[in-house]
N, C-alpha and C positions, 0 to 999 in steps of 0.2 A: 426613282428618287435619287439625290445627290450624294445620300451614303447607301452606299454597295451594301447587300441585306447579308447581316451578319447575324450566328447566333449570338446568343445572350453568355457571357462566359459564369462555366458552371462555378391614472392612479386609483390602481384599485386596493381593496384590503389585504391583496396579498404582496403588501411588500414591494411596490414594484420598482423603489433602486436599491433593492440589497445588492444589483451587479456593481452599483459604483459607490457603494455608500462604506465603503469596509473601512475605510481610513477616516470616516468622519466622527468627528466628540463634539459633546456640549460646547468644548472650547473652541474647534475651529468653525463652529458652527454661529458664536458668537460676535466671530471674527472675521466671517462671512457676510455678518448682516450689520456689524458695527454698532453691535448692539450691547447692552452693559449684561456680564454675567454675575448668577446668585446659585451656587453652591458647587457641584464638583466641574472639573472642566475636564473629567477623562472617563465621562460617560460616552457610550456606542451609541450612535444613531443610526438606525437600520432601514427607518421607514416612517410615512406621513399618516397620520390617520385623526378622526373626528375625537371628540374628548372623551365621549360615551363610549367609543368604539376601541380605543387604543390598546396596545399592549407592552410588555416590558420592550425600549428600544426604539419606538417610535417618537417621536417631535409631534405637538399641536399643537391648535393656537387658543390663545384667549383675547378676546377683546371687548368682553362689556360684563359687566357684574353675575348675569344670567352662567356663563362659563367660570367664570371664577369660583363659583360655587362649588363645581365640578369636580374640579383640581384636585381636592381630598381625596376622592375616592376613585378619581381616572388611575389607571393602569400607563401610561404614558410617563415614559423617562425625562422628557423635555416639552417646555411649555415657552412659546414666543407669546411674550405676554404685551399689550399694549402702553406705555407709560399711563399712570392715572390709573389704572384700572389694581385695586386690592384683591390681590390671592392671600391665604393661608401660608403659614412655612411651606416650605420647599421640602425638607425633611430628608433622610439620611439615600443618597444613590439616584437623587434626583436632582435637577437645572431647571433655570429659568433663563430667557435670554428677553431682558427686556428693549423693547424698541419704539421706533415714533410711528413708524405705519406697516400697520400687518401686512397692506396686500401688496406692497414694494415685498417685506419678506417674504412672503409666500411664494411671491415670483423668482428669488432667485434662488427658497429651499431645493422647488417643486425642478428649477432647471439644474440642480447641482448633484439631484437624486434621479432624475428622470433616465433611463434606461437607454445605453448608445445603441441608437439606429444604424441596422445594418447597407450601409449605401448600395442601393440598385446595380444591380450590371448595366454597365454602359451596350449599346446596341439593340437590337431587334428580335424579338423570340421568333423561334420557328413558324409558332400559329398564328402572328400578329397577320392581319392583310395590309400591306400599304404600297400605295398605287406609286408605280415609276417616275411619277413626275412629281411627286412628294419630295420636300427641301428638309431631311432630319439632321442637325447637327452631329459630329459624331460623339458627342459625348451626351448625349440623350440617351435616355431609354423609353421602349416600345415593350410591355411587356405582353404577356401572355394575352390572345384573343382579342387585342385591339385591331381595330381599322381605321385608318389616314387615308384620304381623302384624294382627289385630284389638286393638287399645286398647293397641297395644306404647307405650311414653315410649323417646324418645332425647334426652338432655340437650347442653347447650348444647357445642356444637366437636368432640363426640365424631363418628367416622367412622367410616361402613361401609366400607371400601376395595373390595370387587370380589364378587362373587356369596355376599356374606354373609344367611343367612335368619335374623329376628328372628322369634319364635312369639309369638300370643297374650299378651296382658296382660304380657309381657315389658319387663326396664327397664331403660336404661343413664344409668347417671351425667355428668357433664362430662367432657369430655377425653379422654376414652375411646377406644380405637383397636381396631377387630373387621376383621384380619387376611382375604387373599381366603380363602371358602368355610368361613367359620366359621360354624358353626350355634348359635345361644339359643334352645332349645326353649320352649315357651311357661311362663308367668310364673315364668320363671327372671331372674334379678336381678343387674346387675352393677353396679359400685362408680364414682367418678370415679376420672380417674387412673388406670387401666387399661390394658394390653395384650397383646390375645390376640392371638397368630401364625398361620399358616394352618391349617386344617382342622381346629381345634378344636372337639371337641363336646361342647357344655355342656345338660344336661336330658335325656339319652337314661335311657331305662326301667334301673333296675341289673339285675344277674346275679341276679334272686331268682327261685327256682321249688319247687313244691314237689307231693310225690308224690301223686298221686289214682288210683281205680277208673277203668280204661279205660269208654267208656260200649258196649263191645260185650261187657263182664262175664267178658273175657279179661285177666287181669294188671292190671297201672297204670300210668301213664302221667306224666310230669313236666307240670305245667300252670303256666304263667307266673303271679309276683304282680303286680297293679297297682297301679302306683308313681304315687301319688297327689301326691307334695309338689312340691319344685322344689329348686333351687340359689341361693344367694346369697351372692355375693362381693363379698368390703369393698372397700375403695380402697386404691390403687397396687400392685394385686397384677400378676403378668406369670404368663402362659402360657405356655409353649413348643408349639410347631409337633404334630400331629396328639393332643395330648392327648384323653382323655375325662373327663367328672366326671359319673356320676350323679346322677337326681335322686333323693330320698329315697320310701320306700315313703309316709311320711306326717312331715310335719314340713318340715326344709330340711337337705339337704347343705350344708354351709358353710366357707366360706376365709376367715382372717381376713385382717387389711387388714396388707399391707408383705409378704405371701408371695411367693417364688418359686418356680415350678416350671417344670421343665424338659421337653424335647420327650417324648413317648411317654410320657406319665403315666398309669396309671390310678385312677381314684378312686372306690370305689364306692359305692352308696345310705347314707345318713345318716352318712356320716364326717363329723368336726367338726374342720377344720384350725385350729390357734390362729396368733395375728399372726408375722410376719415368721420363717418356718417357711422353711427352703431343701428343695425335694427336687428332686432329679436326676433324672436321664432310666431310663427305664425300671421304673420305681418302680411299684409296684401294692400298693395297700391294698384289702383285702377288704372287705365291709359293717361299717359302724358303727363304726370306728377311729377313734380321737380322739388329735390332738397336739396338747400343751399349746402354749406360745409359744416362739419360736425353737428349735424340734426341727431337726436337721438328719439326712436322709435322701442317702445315697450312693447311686450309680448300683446298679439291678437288685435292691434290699431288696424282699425281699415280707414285707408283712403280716396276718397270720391276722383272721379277724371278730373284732371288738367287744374290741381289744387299747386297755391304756390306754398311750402313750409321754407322758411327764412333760416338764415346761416344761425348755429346752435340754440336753434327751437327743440322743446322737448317736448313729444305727448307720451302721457300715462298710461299704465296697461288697459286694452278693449275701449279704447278711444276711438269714436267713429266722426272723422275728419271730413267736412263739408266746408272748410270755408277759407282763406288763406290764412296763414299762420306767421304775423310777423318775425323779423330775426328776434333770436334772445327769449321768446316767449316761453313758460310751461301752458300747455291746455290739457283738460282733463275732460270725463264723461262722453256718452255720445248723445246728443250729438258734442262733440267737441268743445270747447270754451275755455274763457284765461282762467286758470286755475283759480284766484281767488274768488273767482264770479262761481266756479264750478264747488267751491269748499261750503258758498253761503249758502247755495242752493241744495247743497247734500244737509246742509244741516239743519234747512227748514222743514225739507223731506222729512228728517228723520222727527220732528217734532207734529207731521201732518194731523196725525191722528188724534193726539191730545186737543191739539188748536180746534180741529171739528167738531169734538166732544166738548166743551166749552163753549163752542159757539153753538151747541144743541142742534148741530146739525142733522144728527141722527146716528144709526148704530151702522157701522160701517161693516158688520162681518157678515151681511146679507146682500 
């Protein structure tokens, strides 16, 4: 490899930015979110927690009357409350920081409390394997138990973290973070700005197989196709935890750059994701599917082979997608449909039984 093999040089309930959170009060907390303050501004905030959950020193939120309710009797020193929304006084040793959008604050409570990450060692651990003709940046890390590939690139600060295997002629961008036990099959391609979570598997062969003559001249047999291409993935896209993304039969499966996806994904041979695209956990796309840009995909959608979904189309959770989906659309149910079509028909459903009883059709629980 091009870097000479060096060692490695030697939000949960519990609180988890008490490391950096020591200097922060209701007021600068206020001040932070540019939000208007109501009662002390020299309260401690220690930590994030759920309203029901909280305790003296933590920050929550309130955003719809359901929580406001709450607020009386929550244990929580600070409340990001949303304009509009009526809480109760505030009362003696307690804040409120009222604002216009929770999940802007929430984003920058959660990054201003969030616990500083210790920056990997730059270099090679002992136990990593990687092959000589590997191109590692030297300001990469390779950490424990990983293996790189024959002619793999790993770009400048990106990390292997822990029994990650890079394949063949394989290539990772800057900055880039591959999660313990994620696998980059060979000359499969990742982006800067990246990160995959653990046991992600990127380049495995897709689901294509197809019917042949047994060779004992009895029936036929299913024999696998060889999935020739690879995968490549833009920049700043994120993975969630055991996903798969096949590689293409011939060509490249591909993720555009700002996408998210979340854990338990499936993707299969020559799908074409377009840029900053959300899909949710349990999501499965058949061969050759293509989403335009910002499509969003809810938890458990499956999608049929070679379906076109248009630049931000939306389908709703356990949508079963058979048919193309112009841009801009919401579709709901399976099989799939424009939502409004899918609302009239939930709500004829839901009247079936009376309508048949009326029309003396008979007793329907037999």
């Amino acid at each position: 490899m091009t870097l000479a093999m060096t060692q490695i040089d030697s939000i949960s309930e519990a609180k988890p930015g008490a490391a950096n959170s020591a200097a922060m009060t209701s007021g600068s907390l206020a001040a932070l979110l540019g939000g208007e303050l109501v009662g002390s501004a020299d309260i401690a905030v220690r930590g994030v927690a759920g309203i029901d959950h909280a305790s003296s020193g933590d920050v929550t939120f309130i955003r719809s009357a359901k929580y406001a309710a709450l607020w009386a009797k929550s244990h929580a020193s600070v409340a990001v409350l949303v304009r509009g929304v009526d809480v109760p006084p505030t009362g003696e040793g307690r804040a409120i920081v009222i604002v216009t959008n929770a999940d802007d604050a929430q984003l920058k409570i959660l990054s201003a409390l969030a616990p500083a990450k210790a920056a990997p060692a730059r270099g090679v651990d002992p136990t990593a394997k990687v092959d000589p003709t590997a191109s590692i940046d030297a300001a990469a890390s390779i950490g424990p138990m990983c293996t790189v590939g024959p002619g793999a690139k790993i770009g400048a600060r990106s990390v292997l973290v822990h029994g990650v295997y890079v394949g063949a002629e394989a290539s990772i961008g800057t900055d880039t973070v591959l999660g313990p036990s994620v696998s980059l099959l060979d000359r499969c391609v990742i982006g800067n700005n990246c990160n995959v979570a653990a046991s992600v598997v990127i380049g495995a062969d897709g689901f294509g197989y197809t019917m042949q003559p047994h060779p004992s001249g009895r029936g036929r047999y299913l024999v696998h196709i060889p999935h020739l291409g690879n995968v490549v993935i833009g920049d700043h896209v994120d993975i969630g935890s055991g996903t798969c993304i096949d590689r293409a039969k011939f060509g490249s499966t591909s993720i555009g750059s700002g996408t998210k996806i979340d854990n338990l994904v499936q993707i299969g041979h020559n799908c074409r994701i377009g840029q900053s695209c959300i899909i949710c956990g349990q999501v499965g796309l058949s061969g050759s599917v293509t989403l335009g840009n910002g499509v969003m995909l809810a938890g458990k959608v499956g999608v049929a082979d070679n379906i076109t979904i248009g630049n931000m189309a939306r389908v709703g959770a356990n949508g079963g997608v058979m048919n193309d989906i112009p841009a801009g659309e919401t579709w709901l149910g399976a099989p799939a449909m424009p939502a409004k079509e899918a609302a009239r028909n939930l709500a004829l459903f839901r009247r079936l039984s009376s309508v048949l009883k009326k029309l003396k059709i008979g007793d329907l629980s037999h």
